[in-house]
C-alpha positions as CSV (number, residue, x, y, z in Angstrom):
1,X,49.5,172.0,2.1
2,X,46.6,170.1,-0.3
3,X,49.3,170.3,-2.8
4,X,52.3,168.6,-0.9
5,X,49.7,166.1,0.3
6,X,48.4,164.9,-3.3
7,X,52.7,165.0,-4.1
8,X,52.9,163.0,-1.2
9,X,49.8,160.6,-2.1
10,X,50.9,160.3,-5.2
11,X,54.4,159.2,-4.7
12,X,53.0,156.4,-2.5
13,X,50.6,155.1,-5.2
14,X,54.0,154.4,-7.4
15,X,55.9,153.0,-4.9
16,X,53.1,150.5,-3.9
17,X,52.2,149.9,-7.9
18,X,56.1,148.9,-8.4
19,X,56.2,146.6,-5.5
20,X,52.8,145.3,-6.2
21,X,54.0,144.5,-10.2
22,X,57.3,142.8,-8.8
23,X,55.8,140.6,-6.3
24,X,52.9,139.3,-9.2
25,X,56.3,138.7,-12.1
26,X,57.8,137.1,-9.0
27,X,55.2,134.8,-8.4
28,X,54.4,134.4,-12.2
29,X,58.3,132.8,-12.6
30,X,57.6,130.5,-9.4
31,X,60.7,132.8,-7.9
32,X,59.7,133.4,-4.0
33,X,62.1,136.3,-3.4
34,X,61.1,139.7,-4.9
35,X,65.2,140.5,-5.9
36,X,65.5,137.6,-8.2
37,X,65.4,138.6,-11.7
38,X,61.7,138.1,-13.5
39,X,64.1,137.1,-16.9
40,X,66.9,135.0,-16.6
41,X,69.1,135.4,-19.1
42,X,69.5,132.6,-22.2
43,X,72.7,130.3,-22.5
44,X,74.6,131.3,-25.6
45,X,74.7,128.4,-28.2
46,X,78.1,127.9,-28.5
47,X,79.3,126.5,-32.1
48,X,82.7,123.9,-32.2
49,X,84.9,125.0,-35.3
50,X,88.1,123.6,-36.4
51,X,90.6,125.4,-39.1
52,X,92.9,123.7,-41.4
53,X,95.9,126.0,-39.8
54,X,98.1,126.4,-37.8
55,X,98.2,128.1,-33.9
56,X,100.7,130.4,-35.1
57,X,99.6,130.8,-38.8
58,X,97.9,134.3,-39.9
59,X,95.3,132.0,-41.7
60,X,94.4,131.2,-37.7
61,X,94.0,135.2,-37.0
62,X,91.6,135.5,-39.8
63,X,89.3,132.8,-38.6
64,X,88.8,134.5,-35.2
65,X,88.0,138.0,-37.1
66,X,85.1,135.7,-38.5
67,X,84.3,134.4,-34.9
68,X,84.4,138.0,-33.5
69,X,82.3,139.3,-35.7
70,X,79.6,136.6,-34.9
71,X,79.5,137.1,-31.4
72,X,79.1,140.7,-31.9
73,X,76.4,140.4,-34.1
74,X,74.5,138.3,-32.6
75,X,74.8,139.9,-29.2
76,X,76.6,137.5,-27.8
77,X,73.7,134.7,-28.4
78,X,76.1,132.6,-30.8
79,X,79.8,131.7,-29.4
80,X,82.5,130.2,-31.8
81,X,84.8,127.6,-29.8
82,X,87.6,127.9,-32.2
83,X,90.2,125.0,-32.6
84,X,93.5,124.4,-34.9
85,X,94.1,122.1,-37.3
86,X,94.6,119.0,-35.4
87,X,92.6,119.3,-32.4
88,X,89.7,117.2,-33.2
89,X,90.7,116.0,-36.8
90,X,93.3,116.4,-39.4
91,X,93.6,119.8,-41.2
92,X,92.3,117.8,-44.4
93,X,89.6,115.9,-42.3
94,X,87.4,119.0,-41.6
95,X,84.4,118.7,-44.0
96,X,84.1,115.4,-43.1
97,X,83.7,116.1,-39.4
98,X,81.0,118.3,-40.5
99,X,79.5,115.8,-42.3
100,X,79.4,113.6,-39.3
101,X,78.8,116.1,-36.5
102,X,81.7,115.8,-35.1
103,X,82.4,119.7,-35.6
104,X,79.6,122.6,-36.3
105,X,81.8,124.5,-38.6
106,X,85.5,124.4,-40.1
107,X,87.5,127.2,-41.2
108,X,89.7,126.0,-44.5
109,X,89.6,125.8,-48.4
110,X,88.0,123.7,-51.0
111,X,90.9,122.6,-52.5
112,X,91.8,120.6,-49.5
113,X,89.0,118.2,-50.1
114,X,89.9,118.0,-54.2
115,X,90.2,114.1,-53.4
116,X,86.8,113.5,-53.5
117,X,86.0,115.6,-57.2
118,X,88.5,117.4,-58.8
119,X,85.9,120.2,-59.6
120,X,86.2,120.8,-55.9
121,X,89.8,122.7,-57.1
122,X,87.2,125.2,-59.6
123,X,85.9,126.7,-56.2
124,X,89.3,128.4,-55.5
125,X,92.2,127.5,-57.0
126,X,91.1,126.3,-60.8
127,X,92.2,127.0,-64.5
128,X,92.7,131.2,-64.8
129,X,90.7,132.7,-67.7
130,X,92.4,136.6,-66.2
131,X,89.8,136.7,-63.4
132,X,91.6,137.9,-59.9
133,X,90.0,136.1,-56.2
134,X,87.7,139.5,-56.1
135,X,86.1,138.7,-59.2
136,X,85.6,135.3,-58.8
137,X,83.7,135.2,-55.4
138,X,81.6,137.6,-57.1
139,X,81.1,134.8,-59.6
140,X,79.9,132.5,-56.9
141,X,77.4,135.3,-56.1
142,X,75.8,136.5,-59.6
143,X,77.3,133.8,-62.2
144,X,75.9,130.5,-60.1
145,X,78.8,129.7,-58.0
146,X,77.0,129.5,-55.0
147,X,74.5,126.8,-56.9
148,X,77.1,125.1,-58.0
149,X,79.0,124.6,-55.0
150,X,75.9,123.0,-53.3
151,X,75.3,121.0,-56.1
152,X,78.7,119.1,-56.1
153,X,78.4,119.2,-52.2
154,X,75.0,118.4,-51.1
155,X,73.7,116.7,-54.7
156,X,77.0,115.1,-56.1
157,X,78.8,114.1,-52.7
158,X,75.7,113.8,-50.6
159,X,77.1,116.2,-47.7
160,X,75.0,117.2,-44.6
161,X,76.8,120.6,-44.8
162,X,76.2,123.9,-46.1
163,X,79.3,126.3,-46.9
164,X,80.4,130.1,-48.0
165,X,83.1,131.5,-49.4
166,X,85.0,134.6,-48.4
167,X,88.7,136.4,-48.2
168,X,89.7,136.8,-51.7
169,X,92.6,135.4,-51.6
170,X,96.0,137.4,-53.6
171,X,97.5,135.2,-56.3
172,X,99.8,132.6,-54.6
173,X,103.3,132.5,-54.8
174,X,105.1,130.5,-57.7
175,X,107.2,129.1,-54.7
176,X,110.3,128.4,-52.6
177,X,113.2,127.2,-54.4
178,X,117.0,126.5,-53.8
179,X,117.8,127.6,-57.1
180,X,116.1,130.7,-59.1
181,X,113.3,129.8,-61.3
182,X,114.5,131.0,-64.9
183,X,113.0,128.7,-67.3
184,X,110.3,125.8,-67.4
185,X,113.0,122.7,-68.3
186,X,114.0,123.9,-64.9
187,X,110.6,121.8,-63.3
188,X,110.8,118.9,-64.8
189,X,111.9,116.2,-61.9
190,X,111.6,118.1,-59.4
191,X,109.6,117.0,-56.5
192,X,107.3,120.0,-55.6
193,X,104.4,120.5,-52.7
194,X,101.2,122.4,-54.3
195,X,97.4,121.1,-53.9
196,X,94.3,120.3,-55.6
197,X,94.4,121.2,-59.4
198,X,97.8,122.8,-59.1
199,X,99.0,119.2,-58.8
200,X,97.7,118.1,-61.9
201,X,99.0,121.2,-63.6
202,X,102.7,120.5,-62.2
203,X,102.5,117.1,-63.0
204,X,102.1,118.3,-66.6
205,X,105.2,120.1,-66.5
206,X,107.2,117.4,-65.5
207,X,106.9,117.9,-61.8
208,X,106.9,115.1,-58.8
209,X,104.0,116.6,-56.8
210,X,103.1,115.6,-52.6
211,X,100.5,117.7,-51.3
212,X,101.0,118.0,-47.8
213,X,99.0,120.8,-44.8
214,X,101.2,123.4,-43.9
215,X,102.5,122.1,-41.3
216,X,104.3,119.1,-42.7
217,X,106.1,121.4,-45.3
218,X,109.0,122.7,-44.1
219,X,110.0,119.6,-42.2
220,X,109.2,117.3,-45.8
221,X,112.2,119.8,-47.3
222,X,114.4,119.5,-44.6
223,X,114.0,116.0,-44.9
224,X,114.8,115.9,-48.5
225,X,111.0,114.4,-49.6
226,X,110.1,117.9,-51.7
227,X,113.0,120.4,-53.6
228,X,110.3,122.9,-53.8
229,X,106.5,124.3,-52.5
230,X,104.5,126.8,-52.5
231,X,101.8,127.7,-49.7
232,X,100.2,130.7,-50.0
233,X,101.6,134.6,-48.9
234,X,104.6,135.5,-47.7
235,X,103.5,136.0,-43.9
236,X,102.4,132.3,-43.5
237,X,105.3,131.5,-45.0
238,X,107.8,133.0,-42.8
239,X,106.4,131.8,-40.1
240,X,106.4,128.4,-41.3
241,X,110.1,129.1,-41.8
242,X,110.6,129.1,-45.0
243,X,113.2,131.5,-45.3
244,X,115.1,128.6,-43.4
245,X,115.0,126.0,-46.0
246,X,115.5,127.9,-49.0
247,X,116.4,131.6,-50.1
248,X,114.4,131.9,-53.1
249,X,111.2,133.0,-53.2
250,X,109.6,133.8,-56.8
251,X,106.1,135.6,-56.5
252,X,103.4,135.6,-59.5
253,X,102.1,132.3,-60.6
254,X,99.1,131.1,-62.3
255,X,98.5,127.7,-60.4
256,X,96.6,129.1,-57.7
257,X,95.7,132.3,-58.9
258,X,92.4,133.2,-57.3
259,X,91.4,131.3,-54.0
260,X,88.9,131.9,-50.9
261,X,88.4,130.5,-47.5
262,X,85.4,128.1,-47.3
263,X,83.3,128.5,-44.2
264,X,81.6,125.0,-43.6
265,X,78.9,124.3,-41.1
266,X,76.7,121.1,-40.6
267,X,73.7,121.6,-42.3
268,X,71.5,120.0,-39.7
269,X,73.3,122.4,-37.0
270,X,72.9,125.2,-39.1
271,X,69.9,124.7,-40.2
272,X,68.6,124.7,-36.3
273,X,69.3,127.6,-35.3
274,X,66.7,130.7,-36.1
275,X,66.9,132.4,-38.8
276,X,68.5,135.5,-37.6
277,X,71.1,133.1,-36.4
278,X,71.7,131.8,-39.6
279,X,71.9,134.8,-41.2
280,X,74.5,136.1,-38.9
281,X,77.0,133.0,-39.3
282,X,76.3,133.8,-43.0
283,X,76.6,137.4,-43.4
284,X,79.3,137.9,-40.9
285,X,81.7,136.1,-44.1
286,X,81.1,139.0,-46.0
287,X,82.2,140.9,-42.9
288,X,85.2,138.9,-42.3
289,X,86.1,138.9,-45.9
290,X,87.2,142.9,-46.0
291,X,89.1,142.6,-42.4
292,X,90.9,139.5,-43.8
293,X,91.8,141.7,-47.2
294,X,92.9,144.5,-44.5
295,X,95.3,142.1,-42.1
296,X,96.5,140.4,-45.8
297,X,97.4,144.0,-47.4
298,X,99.5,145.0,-44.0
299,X,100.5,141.9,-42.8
300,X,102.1,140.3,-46.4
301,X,104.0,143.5,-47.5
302,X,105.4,144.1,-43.9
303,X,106.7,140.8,-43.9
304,X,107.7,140.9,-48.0
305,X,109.8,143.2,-46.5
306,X,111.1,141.5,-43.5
307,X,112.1,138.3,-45.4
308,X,114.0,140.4,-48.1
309,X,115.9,142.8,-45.1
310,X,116.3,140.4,-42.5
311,X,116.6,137.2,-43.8
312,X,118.8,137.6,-46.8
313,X,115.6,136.3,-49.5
314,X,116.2,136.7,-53.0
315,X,112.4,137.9,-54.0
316,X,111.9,137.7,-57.7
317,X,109.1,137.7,-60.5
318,X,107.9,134.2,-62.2
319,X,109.6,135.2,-65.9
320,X,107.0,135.2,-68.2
321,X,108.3,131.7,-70.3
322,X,107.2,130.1,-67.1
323,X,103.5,131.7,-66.7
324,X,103.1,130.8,-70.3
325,X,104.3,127.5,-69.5
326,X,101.5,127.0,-67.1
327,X,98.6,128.4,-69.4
328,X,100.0,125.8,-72.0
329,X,99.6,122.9,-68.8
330,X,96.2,124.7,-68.2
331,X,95.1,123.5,-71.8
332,X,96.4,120.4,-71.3
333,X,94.8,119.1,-68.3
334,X,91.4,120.7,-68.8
335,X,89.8,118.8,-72.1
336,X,89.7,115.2,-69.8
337,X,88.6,116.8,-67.0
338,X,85.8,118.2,-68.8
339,X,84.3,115.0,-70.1
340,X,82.8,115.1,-66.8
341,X,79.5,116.9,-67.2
342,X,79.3,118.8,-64.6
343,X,82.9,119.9,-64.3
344,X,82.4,121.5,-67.7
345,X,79.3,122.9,-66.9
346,X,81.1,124.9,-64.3
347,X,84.1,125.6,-66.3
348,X,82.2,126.9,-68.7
349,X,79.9,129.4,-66.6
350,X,83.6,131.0,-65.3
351,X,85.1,131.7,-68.5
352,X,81.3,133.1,-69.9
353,X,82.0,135.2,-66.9
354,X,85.5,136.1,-66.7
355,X,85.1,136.9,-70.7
356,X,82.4,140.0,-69.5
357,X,83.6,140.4,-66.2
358,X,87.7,140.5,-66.9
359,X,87.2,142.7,-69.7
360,X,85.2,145.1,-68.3
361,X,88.0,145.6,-65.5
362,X,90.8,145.7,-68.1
363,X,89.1,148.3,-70.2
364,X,88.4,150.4,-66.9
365,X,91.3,150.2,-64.7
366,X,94.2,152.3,-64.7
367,X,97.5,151.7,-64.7
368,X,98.6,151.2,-61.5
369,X,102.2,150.3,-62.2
370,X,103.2,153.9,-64.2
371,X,101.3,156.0,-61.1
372,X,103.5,153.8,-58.7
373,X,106.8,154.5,-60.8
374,X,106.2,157.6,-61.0
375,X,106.1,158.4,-57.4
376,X,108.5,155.5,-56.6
377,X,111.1,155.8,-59.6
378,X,113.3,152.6,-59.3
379,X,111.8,150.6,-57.0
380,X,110.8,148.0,-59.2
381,X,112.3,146.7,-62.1
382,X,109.6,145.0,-64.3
C-alpha cells in the first residue's frame, strides 16, 4: 500500500509541475489561455524571382529544382515566389530589376546582359580554348571566375547584386536552318538569331545577326525577319516549335560552347538575411546544378529522338570546315576586344586554365566514341 501511495504521490507532483510550467510560459507570452502555443511559429521570408523563360520552357523546370531545394533546406524559413519571363519585366530586363529592387532574385544567363560589357559574354558563352561548361564553372571556382564576375558587376557596372553560376550547360546547337549547313560561304547573308559574343562571331562570318528571347524566335522566322537561330538544346527547342519552321537541325558548334545559368539576387536583399540563409540560396546552386545536368541528360536525348521520329528532322553534325570557320572568327574578333584591360585580363586567366585544365582531361579520358560503337555498331556515322 506505501508503495502505490508514493506511485500515486508522485504522479500528482508531475501533473501539477506540467500545469504549473504551462500557466508561467503562458503568462510569460502575455497569452491568457493555457492551450495557446508558448512559440508561435515565424513567417517564412518569401524571395520574388523572375526567369528569362518561358512557362512552358524546360529552362522554367530547372529554376524551380533550384527553388525546391531552398525551401527544403532551409526548412521551409525561405520561399521562392517564382515568375516567367515577362511577369514583372522583360526576359532581358532581369538584372536590372535586381539592381533596383524590383525583384530579389532572377533565374537567366549572363549573356543576356552582354549590352552593357561584352566581357559579360566570357561568363558563359565566350571564345572556346577546348574547355567544356563543367570545366569552366570550375574555372569561376579555383581560376578567379567568381572574382571576376563581381568585379565587372559590382566594381565595373556598379550593381547592387550579387550572383552564381550553375547548370553546366551542353554545347549549343549550331542551329535551325531551311537548308543543310555544308560549308561556311553558306553564312554569309544570312540573317541569323544568336546572343552575346556569338553575334560578334557571326557577324564575322558574314552573318546578319538579331538577338531576340526565346520567345520572339520562332514567330521572327515565320515572319521572314531571321533565315536561321540557334537557342539552346533540343528540348527547348521543340517546344518553342522549331521543328515547325524549319527541318534542319545541325548539332555541334563552337559559338556557345560552354554556358551556365546565372542566379542573381539583390545584394542589399541578400545580404539581409542570416547567414545560414545566405548560405542556403548559395549552396543550394551547386545542388541544383547536378538535378539540372540529370533533367538535361534525359530530357534532350528523349526529345533528340522525338524530333528525328516524329517530326521528320534531319539531325546532322556541324562539318568540320564550319567549326574551323568559327575558331578562325574567334581570332578575329578577340585582339580588339582585348584592348580593353580587363576583358584581357579575364581572357587570359581562361586560356592559362583551359591550357592545364583541358589537357589534363584529354590525356585522361577515354574514348567514349569506340566503347559506344562497339556496343552500338552503326548507330552513328562520324
Amino acid at each position: 500500500m506505501e508503495s502505490v501511495n508514493k506511485a500515486t504521490s508522485r504522479r500528482n507532483f508531475l501533473k501539477n509541475t506540467t500545469v504549473a510550467t504551462a500557466a508561467t510560459a503562458g503568462a510569460v507570452a502575455g497569452v491568457g489561455s493555457l492551450s495557446a502555443p508558448a512559440v508561435l511559429a515565424q513567417a517564412p521570408i518569401v524571395l520574388k524571382m523572375q526567369s528569362s523563360w518561358p512557362s512552358s520552357d524546360i529552362f522554367q523546370e530547372m529554376a524551380k529544382q533550384y527553388v525546391e531545394r531552398v525551401e527544403a533546406m532551409s526548412g521551409g524559413r525561405l520561399k521562392i515566389d517564382l515568375l516567367p519571363a515577362g511577369a514583372v519585366v522583360a526576359a532581358f530586363q532581369v538584372q536590372d530589376a535586381c539592381h533596383d529592387g524590383i525583384l530579389d532574385a532572377a533565374h537567366s544567363v549572363p549573356v543576356y546582359w552582354y549590352g552593357k560589357n561584352k566581357a559579360a559574354s566570357l561568363f558563359g558563352t565566350g571564345p572556346v580554348f577546348g574547355a567544356n561548361a563543367a570545366q569552366m564553372i570550375a574555372w569561376m571556382y579555383h581560376g578567379g571566375g567568381n572574382e571576376f564576375y563581381r568585379e565587372l558587376t559590382q566594381d565595373i557596372l556598379g550593381l547592387d547584386i550579387v550572383g552564381f553560376m550553375g547548370f553546366p550547360m551542353p554545347a549549343q546547337p549550331f542551329g535551325w536552318f531551311k537548308k543543310p549547313i555544308e560549308n561556311a560561304d553558306q553564312v554569309k547573308g544570312m540573317k541569323y538569331r544568336t546572343v552575346g559574343l556569338a553575334a560578334d562571331l557571326f557577324q564575322a562570318m558574314g552573318a546578319s545577326v538579331a538577338q531576340l528571347p526565346g520567345g520572339e524566335i520562332v514567330p521572327a522566322m515565320e515572319r521572314g525577319v531571321i533565315d536561321a537561330f540557334e537557342f539552346n538544346n533540343p528540348t527547348s527547342d521543340m517546344r518553342f516549335g522549331s521543328q515547325d519552321v524549319a527541318k534542319n537541325y545541325m548539332l555541334s558548334s563552337y559559338h556557345q560552347a560552354s554556358e551556365s545559368f546565372e542566379f542573381i539576387f539583390s545584394k542589399r536583399k541578400y545580404e539581409s538575411l542570416p547567414p545560414d540563409l545566405q548560405a542556403v540560396l548559395r549552396y543550394a546552386v551547386e545542388s541544383a546544378s547536378t538535378a539540372n545536368y540529370a533533367l538535361a541528360m534525359h530530357q534532350y536525348s528523349q526529345d533528340l529522338d522525338k524530333l528525328q521520329k516524329d517530326h521528320g528532322v534531319n539531325v546532322k553534325r556541324t562539318p568540320e570546315s564550319v567549326l574551323k570557320a568559327q575558331l578562325a572568327a574567334w581570332d578575329k574578333i578577340l585582339p580588339p576586344l582585348m584592348k580593353d584591360a580587363y576583358f584581357k585580363k579575364v581572357v587570359d586567366s581562361q586560356k592559362a586554365w583551359c591550357e592545364r585544365v583541358v589537357f589534363y582531361d584529354l590525356m585522361n579520358a577515354p574514348d567514349y566514341k569506340l566503347a559506344y560503337q562497339h556496343y552500338f555498331p552503326g548507330k552513328i556515322n562520324f
